[in-house]
C-alpha positions in Angstrom: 77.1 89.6 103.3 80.1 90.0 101.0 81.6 86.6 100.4 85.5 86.8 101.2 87.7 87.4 97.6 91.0 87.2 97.6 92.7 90.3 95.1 96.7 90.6 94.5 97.5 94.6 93.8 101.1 94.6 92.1 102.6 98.1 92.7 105.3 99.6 90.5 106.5 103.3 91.6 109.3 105.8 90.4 110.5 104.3 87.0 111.2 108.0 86.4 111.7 107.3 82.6 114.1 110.1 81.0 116.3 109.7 83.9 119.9 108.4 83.8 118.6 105.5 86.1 115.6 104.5 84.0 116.0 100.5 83.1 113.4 98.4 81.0 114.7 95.2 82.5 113.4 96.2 86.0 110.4 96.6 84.1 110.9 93.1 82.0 111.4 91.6 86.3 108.4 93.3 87.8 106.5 91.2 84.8 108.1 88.0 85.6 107.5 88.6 89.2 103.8 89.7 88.9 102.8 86.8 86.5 104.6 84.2 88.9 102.3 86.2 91.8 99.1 85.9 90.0 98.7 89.7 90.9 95.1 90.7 89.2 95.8 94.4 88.1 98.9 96.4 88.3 99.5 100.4 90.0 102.3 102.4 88.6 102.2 104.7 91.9 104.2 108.1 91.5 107.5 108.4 89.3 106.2 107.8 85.7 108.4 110.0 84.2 111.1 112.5 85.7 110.1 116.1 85.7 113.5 117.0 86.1 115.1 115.0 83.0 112.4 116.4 80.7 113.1 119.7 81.6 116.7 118.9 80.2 115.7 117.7 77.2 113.2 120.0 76.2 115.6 122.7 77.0 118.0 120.9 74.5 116.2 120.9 71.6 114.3 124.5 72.1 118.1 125.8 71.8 118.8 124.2 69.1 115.8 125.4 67.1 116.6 128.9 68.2 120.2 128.5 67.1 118.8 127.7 63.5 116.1 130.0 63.8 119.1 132.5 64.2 120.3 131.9 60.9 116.7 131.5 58.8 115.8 135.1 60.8 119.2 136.8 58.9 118.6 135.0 55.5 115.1 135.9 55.6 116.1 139.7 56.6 117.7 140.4 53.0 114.0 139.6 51.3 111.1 141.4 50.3 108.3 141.3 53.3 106.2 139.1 50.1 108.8 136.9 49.7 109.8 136.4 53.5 109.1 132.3 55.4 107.3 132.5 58.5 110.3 132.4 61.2 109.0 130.8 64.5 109.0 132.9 67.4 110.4 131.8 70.5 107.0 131.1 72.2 106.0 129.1 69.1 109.4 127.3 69.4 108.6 126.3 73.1 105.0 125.0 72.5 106.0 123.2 69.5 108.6 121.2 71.1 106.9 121.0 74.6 103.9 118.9 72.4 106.4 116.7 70.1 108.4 116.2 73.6 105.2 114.6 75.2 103.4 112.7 72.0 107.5 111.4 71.8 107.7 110.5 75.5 104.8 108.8 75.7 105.0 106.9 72.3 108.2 105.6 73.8 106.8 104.5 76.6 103.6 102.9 75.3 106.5 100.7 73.6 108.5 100.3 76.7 106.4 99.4 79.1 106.0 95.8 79.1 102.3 94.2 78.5 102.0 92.5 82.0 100.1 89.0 81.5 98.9 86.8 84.1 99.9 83.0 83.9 96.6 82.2 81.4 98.4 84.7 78.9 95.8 88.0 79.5 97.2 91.5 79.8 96.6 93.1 82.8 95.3 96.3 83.5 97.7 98.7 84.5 96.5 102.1 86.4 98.6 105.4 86.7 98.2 107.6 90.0 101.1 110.6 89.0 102.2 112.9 91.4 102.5 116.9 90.2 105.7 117.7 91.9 108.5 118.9 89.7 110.6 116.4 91.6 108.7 113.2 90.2 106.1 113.9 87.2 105.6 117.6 87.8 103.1 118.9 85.1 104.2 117.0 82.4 102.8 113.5 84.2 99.3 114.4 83.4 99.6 115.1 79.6 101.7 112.2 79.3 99.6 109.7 80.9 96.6 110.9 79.3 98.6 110.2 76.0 99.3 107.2 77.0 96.0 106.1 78.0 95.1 106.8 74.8 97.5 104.9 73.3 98.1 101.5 74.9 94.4 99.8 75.4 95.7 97.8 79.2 96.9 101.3 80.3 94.7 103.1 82.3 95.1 107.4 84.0 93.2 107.0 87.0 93.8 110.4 89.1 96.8 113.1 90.0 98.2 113.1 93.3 95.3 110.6 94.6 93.6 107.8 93.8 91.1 105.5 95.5 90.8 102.1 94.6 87.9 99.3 95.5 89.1 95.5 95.6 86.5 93.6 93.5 84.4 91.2 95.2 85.0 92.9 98.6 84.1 95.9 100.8 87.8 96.8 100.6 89.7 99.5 98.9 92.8 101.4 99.2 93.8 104.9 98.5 97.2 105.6 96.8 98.2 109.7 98.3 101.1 111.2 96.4 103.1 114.0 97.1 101.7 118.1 96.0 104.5 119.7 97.5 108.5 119.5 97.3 110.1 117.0 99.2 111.9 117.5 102.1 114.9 115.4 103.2 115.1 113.4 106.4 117.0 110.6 108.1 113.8 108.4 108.6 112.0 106.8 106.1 108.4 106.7 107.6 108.5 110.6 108.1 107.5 111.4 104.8 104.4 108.7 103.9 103.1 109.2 107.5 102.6 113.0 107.1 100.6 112.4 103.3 98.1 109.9 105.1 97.9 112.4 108.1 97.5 115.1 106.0 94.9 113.5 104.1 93.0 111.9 106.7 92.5 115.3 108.2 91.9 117.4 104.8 89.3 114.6 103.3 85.5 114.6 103.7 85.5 110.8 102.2 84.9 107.6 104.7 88.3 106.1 105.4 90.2 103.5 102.9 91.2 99.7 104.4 94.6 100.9 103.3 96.7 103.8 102.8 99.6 103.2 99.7 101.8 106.8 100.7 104.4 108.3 98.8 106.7 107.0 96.0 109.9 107.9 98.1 111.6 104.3 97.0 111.3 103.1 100.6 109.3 100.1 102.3 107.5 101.1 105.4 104.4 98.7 106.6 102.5 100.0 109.4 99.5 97.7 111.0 96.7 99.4 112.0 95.5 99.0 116.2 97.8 102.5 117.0 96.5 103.5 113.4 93.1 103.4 112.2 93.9 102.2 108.9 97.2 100.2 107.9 100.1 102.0 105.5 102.6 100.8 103.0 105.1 102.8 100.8 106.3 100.8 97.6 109.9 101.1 96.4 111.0 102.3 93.8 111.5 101.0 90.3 114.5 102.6 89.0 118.5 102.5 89.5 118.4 105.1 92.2 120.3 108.3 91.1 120.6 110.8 94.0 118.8 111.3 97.3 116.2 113.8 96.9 114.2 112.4 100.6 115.7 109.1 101.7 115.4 106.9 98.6 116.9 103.2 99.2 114.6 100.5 97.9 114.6 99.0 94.5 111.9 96.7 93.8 108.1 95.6 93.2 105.3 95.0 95.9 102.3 92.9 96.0 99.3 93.8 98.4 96.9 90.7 98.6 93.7 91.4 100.5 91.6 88.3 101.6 88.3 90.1 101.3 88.1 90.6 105.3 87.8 93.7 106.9 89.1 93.1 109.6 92.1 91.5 108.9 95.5 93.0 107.7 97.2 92.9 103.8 99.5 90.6 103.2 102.7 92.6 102.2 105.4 91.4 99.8 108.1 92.9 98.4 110.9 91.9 95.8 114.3 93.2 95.9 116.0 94.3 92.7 118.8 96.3 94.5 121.3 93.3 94.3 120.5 93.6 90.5 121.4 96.8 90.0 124.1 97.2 92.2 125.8 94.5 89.9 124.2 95.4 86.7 127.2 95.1 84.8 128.0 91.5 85.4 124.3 90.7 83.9 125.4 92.4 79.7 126.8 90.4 77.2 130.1 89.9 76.2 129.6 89.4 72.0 130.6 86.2 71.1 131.7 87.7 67.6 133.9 90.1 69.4 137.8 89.5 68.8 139.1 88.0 72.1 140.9 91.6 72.5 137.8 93.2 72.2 136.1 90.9 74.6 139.1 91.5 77.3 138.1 95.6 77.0 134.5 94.5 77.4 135.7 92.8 80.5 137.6 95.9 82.2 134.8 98.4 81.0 131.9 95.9 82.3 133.5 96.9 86.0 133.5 100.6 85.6 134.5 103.2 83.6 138.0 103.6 82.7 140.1 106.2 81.0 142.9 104.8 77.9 145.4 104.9 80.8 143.5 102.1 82.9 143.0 100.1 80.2 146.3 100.1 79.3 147.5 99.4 82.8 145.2 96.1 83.3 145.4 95.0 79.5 148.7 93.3 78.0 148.8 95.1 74.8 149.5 98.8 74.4 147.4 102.2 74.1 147.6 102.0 69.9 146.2 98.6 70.0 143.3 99.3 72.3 142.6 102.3 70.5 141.9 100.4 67.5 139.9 97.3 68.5 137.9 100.0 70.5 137.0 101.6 67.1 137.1 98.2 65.2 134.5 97.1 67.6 132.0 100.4 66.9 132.3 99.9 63.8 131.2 96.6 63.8 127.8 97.7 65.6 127.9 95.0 67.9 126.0 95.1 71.3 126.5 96.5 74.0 128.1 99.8 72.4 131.2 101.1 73.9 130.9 105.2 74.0 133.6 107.6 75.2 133.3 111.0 77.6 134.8 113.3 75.8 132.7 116.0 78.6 135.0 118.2 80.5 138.2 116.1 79.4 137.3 113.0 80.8 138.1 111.1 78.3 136.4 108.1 79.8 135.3 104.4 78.3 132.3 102.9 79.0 129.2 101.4 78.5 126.5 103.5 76.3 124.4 104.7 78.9 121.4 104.3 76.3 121.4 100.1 76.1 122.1 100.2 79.7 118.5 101.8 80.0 117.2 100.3 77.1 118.2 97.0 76.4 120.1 95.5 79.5 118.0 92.3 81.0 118.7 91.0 84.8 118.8 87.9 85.2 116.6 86.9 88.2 117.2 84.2 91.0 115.0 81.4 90.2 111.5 82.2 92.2 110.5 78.7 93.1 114.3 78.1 94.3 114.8 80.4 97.0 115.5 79.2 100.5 112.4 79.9 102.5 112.3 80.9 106.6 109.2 81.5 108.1 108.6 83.2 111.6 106.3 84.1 113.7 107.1 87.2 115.8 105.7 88.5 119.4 106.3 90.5 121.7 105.5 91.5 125.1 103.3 88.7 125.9 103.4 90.0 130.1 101.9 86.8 131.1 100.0 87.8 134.7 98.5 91.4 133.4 95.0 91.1 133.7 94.5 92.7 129.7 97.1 90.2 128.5 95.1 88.1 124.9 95.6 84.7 126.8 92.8 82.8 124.4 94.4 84.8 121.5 97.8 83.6 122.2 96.9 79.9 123.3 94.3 79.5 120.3 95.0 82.1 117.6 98.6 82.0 117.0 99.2 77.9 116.6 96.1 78.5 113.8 98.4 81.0 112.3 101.5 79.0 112.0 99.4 76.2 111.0 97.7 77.7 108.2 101.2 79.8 107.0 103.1 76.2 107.8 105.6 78.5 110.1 108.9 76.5 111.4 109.7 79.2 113.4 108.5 81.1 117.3 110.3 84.0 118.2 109.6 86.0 121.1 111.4 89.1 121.6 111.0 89.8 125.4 108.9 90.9 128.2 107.5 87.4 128.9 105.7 88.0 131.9 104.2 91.5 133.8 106.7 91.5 136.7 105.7 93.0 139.7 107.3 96.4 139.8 105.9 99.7 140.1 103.2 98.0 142.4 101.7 96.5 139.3 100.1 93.7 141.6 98.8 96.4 144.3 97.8 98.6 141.4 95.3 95.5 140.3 97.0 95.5 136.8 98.7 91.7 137.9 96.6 89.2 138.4 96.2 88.5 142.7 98.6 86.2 144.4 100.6 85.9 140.8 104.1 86.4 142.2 107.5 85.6 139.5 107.2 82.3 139.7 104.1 81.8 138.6 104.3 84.4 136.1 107.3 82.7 134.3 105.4 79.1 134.7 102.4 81.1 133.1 104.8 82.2 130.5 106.1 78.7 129.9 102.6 77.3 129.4 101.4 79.8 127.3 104.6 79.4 124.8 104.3 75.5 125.1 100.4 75.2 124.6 101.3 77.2 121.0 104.5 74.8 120.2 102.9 71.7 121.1 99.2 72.6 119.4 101.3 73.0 116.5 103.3 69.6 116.8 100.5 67.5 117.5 98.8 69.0 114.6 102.2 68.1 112.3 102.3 64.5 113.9 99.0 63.8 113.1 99.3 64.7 109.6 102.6 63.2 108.9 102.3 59.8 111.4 100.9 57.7 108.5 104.2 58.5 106.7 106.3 56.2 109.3 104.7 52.5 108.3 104.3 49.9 110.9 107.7 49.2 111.9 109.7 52.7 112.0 113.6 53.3 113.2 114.4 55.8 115.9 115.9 57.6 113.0 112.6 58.0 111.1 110.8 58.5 114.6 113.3 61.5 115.2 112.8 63.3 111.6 109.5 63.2 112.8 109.7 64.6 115.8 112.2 67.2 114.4 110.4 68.3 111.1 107.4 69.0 113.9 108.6 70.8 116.4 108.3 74.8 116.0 112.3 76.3 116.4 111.6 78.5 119.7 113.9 81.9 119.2 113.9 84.0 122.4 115.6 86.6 124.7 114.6 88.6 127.9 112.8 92.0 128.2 113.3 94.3 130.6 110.2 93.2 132.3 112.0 89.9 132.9 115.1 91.2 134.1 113.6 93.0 137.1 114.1 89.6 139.1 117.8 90.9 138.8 117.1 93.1 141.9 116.1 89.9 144.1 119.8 87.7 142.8 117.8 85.7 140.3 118.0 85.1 136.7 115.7 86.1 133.9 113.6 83.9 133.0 115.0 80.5 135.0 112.2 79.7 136.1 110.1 79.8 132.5 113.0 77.7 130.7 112.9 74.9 132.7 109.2 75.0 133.1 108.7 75.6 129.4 111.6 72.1 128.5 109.9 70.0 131.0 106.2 71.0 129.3 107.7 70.2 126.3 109.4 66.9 127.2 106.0 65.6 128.9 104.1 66.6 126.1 106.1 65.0 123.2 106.3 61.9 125.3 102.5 61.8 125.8 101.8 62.3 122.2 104.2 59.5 121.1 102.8 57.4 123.2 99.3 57.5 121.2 100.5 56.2 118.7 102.5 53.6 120.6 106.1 55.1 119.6 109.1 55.0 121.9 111.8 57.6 120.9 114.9 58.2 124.0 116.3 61.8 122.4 113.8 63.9 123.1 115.0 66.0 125.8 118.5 66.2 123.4 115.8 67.6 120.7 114.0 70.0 122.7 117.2 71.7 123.9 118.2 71.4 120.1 114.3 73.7 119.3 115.0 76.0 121.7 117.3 78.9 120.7 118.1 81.7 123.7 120.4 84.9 122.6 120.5 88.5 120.7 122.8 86.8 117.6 121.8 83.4 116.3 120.9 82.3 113.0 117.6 80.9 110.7 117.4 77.9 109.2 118.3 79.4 105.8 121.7 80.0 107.3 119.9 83.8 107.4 121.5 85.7 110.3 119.2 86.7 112.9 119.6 89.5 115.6 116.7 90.2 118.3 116.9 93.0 120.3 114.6 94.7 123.7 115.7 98.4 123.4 115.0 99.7 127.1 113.1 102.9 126.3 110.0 104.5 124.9 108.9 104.7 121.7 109.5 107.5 119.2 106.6 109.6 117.3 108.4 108.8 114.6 107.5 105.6 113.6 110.2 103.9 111.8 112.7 105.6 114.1 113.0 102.9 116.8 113.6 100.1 113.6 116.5 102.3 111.8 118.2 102.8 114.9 118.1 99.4 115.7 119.2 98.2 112.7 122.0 100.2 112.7 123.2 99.0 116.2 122.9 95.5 114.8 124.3 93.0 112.1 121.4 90.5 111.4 120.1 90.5 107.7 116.8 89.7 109.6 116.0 92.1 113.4 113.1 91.3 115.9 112.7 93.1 118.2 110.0 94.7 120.9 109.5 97.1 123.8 107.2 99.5 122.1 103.9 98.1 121.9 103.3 98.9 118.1 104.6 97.2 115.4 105.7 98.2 112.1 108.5 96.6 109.1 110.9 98.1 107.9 113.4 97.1 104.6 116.6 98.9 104.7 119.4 97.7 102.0 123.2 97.7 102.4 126.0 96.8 100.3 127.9 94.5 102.3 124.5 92.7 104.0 122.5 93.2 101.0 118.9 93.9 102.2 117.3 93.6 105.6 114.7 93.2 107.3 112.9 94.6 110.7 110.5 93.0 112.4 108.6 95.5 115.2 106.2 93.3 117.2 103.5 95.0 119.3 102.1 93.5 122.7 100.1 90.6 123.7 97.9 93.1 126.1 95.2 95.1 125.3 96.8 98.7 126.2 98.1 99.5 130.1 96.6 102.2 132.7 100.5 103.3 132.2 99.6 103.6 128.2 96.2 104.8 128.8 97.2 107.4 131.5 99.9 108.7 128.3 97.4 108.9 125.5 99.1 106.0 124.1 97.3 103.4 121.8 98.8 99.7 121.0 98.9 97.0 118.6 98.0 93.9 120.3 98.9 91.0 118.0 101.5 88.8 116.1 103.7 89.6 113.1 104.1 86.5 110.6 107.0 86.9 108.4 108.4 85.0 105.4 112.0 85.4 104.6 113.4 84.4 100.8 116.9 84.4 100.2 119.6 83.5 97.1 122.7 82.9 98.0 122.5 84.0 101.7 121.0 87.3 100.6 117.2 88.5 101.3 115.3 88.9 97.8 111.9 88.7 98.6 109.9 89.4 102.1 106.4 88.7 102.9 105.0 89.9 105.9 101.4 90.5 107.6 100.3 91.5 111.2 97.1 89.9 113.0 95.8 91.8 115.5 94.2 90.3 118.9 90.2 91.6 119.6 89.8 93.6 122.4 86.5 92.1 123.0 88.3 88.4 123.2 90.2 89.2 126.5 90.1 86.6 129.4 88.1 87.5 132.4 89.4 86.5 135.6 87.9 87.6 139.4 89.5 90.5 140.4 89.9 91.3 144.1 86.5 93.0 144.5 84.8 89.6 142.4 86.6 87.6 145.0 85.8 90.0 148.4 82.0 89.5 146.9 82.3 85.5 146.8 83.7 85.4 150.3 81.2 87.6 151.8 78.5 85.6 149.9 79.9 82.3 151.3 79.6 84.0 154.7 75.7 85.3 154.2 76.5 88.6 154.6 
């Protein structure tokens, strides 16, 4: 038996060097970020170079030489054929400089790329999967990275277009598919690393990976595997985004860590460097031996671009005199370099493009500073179906929020089965479990996890109080140990709208007065009297579709009242964009998937798609449809009430751990067999 080994992959993708977006201090953050992640080897995945860009220059240079072979052709024309210099043809010319381009490329590159040391101070491998299409490294991605294999010892080619991967120690892997064809725009981000694992899962002979890494389309897509045999993640990207050539939108670094279990799901994290970028100028210098004129230019150009008339108009000294400390200044070679556009009469000041690639550094938030929420999510727990993970739920997911110290519960709807479409007569509902029930079921479920989970904390932290403690220190207490319960109705709950009653009534009061009791009860062990606690529990309980984390993180949760899209990050996109929370949870769909969107004004954000708490539904089954039955736990870091770093995993529920109960046949047999007959 393979003993369990825990492995942290860091992945970097698209730092398209050549490009106008290329930036050595994203690469100088993704080292700081991997060494404070104790990440054990390093994938540049897709995007090591730009196809596109080197096409530029090469076509640069190549006319140049022509242009002076022009001349050497005419001087040499006059001469005896003994006396004549060998004038390069053009195809000479063009494989000449297409092999300087690529030894000069990746010579640059062996000395831009960082060396990526863990925290003991050892460099860390660093493996290159490229992808041939023209759009990312197109042909030129193989020569160069064998170049550069050759030259930097911790760099590593290890395949074009695809490359499998084992974890050491472990029976896992994971298999990093890249793009062979053009890419094709659309509105969804999962549309494009979904087809790559389809298409390879169908094309390849080879047994299948423990995960898929798809694409290098700079989005962040995690997909748990239950409706999919094998999980999927896409990494962003690692450049200042340019153009959208698919659906580009993340900025960043991600870190897979696999625990060395088969059956259990990667640990996702991502970093977000958009909030960097998108503010890149404020993070350059202002020289401190630059005249305090020259600093005030620096100060207007560090915004944007400007032309001699701007300048003028936000500076209090005139065109001559700007003119002049902007030349006094070049000539000084101070740092950052002011260039002008003199392209198609622009005319335009700004920063040289050149140090903004080269030598601009982003300052990062510090990483052990960042306010921390924690959630776990579910969904559709349908408390009466018969195929509802009852032991899961009630045992499982208080171990989970122990072990990931969650302060957080949120359930996104559909707490109980209901009773329409004859669900009970159908035998999918439990016998003789009518609403009520169902919403006290609910209630007990929910309060069996939150008060696991503060007994657990009460225990741990009792010894803390000393022997004579105030009903202020006994209310911390009872506080810092209670989960924060986050919840809103499902469609499923709002069919008792047809019979005049509310959603969910019934399961509130069942689920405070569960509570109540059971904080009582557990105080009283250790001889503790405290008078608040039905002010507290109210306090831990959170209902509604807006609210907010304890971060000060705004929250939306959501129960769309439809089906479910074969497109898989459809449902979240759409959702987001009907909502303002940096952070959305939501269900109705019975799979579950994240999804990382950024926006200016909200910075980035996160969706949380929780599956089901049942193993599948004869609706499902009769529809070919195939679920993830589990929980989503989610950690949410933020500076300065904007997300910067997510880490999120799913854990699914075993089919073979459902609850049996007599159905109405088991019960027919008892009553006849009571009866001898």
């Amino acid at each position: 038996m393979t003993a369990r080994h825990k492995q942290r992959v860091g992945f970097l993708s698209r730092i398209d060097y050549l490009s106008q977006g290329f930036r050595k201090g994203l690469l100088e953050a993704a080292a700081k970020v991997f060494k404070y992640e104790q990440v054990d080897f390093i994938v540049i995945a897709g995007g090591l170079v730009s196809m596109r860009d080197f096409r530029k220059r090469n076509k640069k240079l190549v006319d140049e030489l022509i242009e002076k072979n022009k001349s050497k052709r005419v001087a040499q024309a006059g001469k005896k054929s003994e006396e004549r210099e060998h004038v390069l043809t053009r195809q000479e010319i063009l494989e000449d400089t297409h092999k300087a381009l690529v030894e000069d490329i990746a010579k640059e590159l062996a000395d831009l790329i960082p060396v990526f040391k863990n925290d003991q101070g050892k460099a860390l491998k660093i493996y290159l999967v490229i992808s041939s299409v023209p759009a990312y490294d197109g042909a030129i991605g193989y020569e160069i990275a064998v170049r550069l294999h050759e030259l930097r010892t911790d760099i590593r080619f290890w395949d074009e277009t695809s490359g499998r991967f084992p974890i050491k120690g472990t029976n896992q892997d994971f298999w990093v598919v890249l793009p062979e064809k053009a890419p094709w725009r659309s509105k969804y981000f999962s549309t494009a690393p979904d087809r790559l694992v389809e298409d390879k899962e169908i094309q390849s002979d080879k047994g299948l990976p423990s995960l898929w890494v798809a694409d290098c389309g700079a989005v962040s897509v995690y997909r748990p595997a239950g409706e999919l045999s094998r999980p999927r993640v896409t990494p962003p990207g690692l450049h200042k985004l340019q153009e959208v050539t698919k659906f580009e939108n993340q900025i960043g670094v991600m870190i897979v860590e696999f625990n060395g279990d088969s059956n259990s799901q990667p640990r996702v994290t991502i970093y977000s460097f958009k909030d960097l970028t998108s503010k890149e100028r404020s993070h350059f210098p202002i020289p401190e031996k630059a005249t305090e004129r020259q600093r005030e230019i620096l100060r207007v150009v560090q915004n944007r671009p400007v032309t001699i008339g701007m300048l003028e108009d936000a500076l209090p000294f005139g065109r001559d005199t700007i003119e002049k400390e902007i030349k006094a200044y070049e000539e000084s070679g101070l740092q950052p370099a002011i260039t002008q556009d003199r392209v198609g009469g622009k005319g335009k000041y700004d920063i040289e493009s050149r140090w903004l690639q080269r030598k601009l550094r982003f300052g990062l938030p510090s990483l052990e500073g960042l306010k921390e929420d924690s959630v776990l999510a579910f969904g559709c727990l349908h408390a009466g179906y018969r195929k509802t993970q009852y032991d899961f739920f009630a045992n499982r997911v208080p171990q989970l929020i122990l072990e990931n110290d969650i302060k957080c519960l949120v359930g996104a709807g559909d707490f109980i089965a209901g009773l329409k479409h004859n669900l009970h007569l159908r035998g999918e509902v439990y016998a003789g479990f009518n609403y009520n029930i169902q919403e006290e079921l609910a209630a007990d479920l929910v309060a069996s996890v939150i008060l696991k989970v503060f007994r657990a904390r009460l225990e741990k932290k009792i010894s803390s109080l000393g022997k004579k403690p105030t009903p202020q220190a006994i209310e911390r207490l009872v506080r810092d140990a209670l989960l924060l319960f986050y919840y809103i109705e499902g469609n499923h709950d709002k069919w008792v709208l047809d019979l005049g009653m509310e959603p969910l009534s019934i399961f509130i009061l069942h689920l405070k007065r569960e509570l109540e009791n059971g904080i009582y009860g557990e105080l009283a062990k250790y001889k503790l009297t405290f008078g608040n606690v039905q002010e507290v529990v109210s306090a831990h309980i959170i209902y509604g579709r807006e609210s907010t984390l304890p971060s000060g993180i705004t929250l939306s949760m959501r129960h769309p009242e439809m089906g479910r899209m074969t497109t898989s990050s459809g449902r979240a996109q759409q959702t987001l964009a009907d909502t303002n929370g940096k952070v959305l949870i939501f269900a109705n769909f019975h799979v579950g998937i994240q999804v990382l969107q950024w926006e200016e004004e909200k910075g980035q954000r996160l969706a949380l798609q929780a599956g089901t708490l049942v193993s599948g539904t004869d609706f499902e089954d009769g529809k070919n449809k195939t679920v993830d039955t589990g929980v989503v736990v989610a950690k949410i870091y933020s500076h300065e009430g904007r997300i910067f770093k997510t880490s999120v995993f799913f854990d699914n529920a075993p089919e073979d751990g459902l609850t049996e109960l007599p159905d109405g046949s088991s019960i027919k047999g008892e009553l006849l067999k009571s009866l001898s007959i």
